[in-house]
N, C-alpha and C positions, 0 to 999 in steps of 0.2 A: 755445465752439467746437464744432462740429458735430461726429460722428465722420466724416462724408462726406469733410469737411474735407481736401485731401490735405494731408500732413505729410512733415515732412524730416528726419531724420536724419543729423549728420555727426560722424563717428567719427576722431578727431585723436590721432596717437600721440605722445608728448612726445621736445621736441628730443633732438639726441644727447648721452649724459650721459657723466661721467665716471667713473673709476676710482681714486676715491679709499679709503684706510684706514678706511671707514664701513662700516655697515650697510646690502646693498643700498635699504630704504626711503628709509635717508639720503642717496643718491647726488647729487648737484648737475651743471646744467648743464654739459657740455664746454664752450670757448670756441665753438667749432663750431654748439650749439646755442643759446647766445645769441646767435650773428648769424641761425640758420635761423627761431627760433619768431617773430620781428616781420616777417620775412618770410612765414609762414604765417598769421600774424595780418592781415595786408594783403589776402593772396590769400580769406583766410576772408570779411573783408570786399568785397571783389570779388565775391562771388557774390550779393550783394546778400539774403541771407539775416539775418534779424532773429531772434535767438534769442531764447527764451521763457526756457530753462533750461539752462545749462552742470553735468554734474553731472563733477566731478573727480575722480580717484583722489590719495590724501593723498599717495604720496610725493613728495619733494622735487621728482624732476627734470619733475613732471607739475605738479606745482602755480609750478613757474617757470616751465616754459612758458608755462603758461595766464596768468602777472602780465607776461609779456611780449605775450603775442597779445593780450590784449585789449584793449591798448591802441591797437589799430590800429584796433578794431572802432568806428562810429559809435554803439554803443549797447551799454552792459554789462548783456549778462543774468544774473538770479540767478542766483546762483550755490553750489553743495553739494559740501562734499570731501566725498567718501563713499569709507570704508574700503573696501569690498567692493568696490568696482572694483583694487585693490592683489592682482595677481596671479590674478584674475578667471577661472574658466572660461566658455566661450560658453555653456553654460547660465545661469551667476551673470549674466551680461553680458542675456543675455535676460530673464531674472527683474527684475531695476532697471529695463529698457525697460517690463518690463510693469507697473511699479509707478508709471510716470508718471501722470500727473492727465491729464485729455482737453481740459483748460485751455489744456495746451503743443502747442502748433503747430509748432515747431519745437526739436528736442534735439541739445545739443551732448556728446559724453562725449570725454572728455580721458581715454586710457589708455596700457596700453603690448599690446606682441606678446607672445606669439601674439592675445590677445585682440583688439586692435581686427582682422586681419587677419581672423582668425575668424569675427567679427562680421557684415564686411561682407559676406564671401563666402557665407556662409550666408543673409544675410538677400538677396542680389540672385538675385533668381531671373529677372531680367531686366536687362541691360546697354545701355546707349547705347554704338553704335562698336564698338571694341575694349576697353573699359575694364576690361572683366573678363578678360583675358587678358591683359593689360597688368598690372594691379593685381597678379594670380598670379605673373607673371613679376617685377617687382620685390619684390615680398616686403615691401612696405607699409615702406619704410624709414622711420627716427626722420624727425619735423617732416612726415610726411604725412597727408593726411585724404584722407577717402571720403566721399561723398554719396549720400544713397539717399532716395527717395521712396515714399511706399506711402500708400492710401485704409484707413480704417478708425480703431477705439478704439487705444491701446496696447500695451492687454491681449491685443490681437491680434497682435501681433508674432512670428512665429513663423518658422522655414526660410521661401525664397521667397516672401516676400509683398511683397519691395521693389525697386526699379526702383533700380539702380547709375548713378545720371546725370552724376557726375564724379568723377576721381581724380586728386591732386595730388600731387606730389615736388617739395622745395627742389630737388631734384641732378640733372634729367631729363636 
């Protein structure tokens, strides 16, 4: 794939979890977010976006989400838990972006907040609509994602280089 290529980034925070006597890593699904992430999973599918590579953060309530959404998806892209997105700074968050192969055309990260909110708003340095004043104002609730587009390598990923072209909430 070309670096001209435009490419798509969509940054998915995992459903809402519970509060169980565990370890936050080990948190599990709330009832709440097993009915929201198949409904994100559909909506994911809906934008008609083909992912190359879902990369996941290992805990629990990120990697159920992700075995619940993707079952909606017509097509399961590779797929990597990767530790380092687990409580993640937007630095850390950009550094894995930049560590992508220029193979992947489109990248899905399955995380949680402040991270993915972080993420997007940094990287849109341009909005379709209202999206980005929308997105600020809900505050990137559990089972939402963000879409962003931008021209260029990976390693290019830096503040402003992405175009915020939709924002989704289970709860609008």
């Amino acid at each position: 794939m070309s670096v001209e290529t435009p490419r798509k980034i969509v940054l998915l925070r995992h459903a809402k979890a519970d509060w169980p006597d565990v370890s936050d890593h080990d948190r599990p699904l709330a009832d709440r977010g097993r009915k929201d992430a198949p409904v994100a999973g559909r909506q994911l599918a809906g934008t008609g976006i083909a992912f190359d590579l879902a990369l996941c953060s290992t805990a629990a309530r990120t990697r159920e989400t992700w075995k619940l959404a993707v079952q909606e998806l017509p097509h399961r892209p590779r797929t990597v838990y990767e530790e380092r997105m687990y409580e993640a700074s937007l630095g850390e968050l950009i550094a894995l972006v930049n560590e992508t192969s220029d193979e992947v055309g489109s990248l899905l990260l399955i995380g949680h907040n402040p991270g993915m909110h972080a993420l997007a708003d940094a990287l849109a340095g341009e909005a379709e609509g209202d999206l980005l004043p929308r997105m600020n104002r809900t505050g990137f609730p559990t089972a939402a994602f963000a879409t962003l587009e931008f021209n260029g390598s990976w390693k290019s990923v830096e503040h402003g280089v992405g175009r915020l072209t939709d924002f989704w909430t289970p709860h609008a």
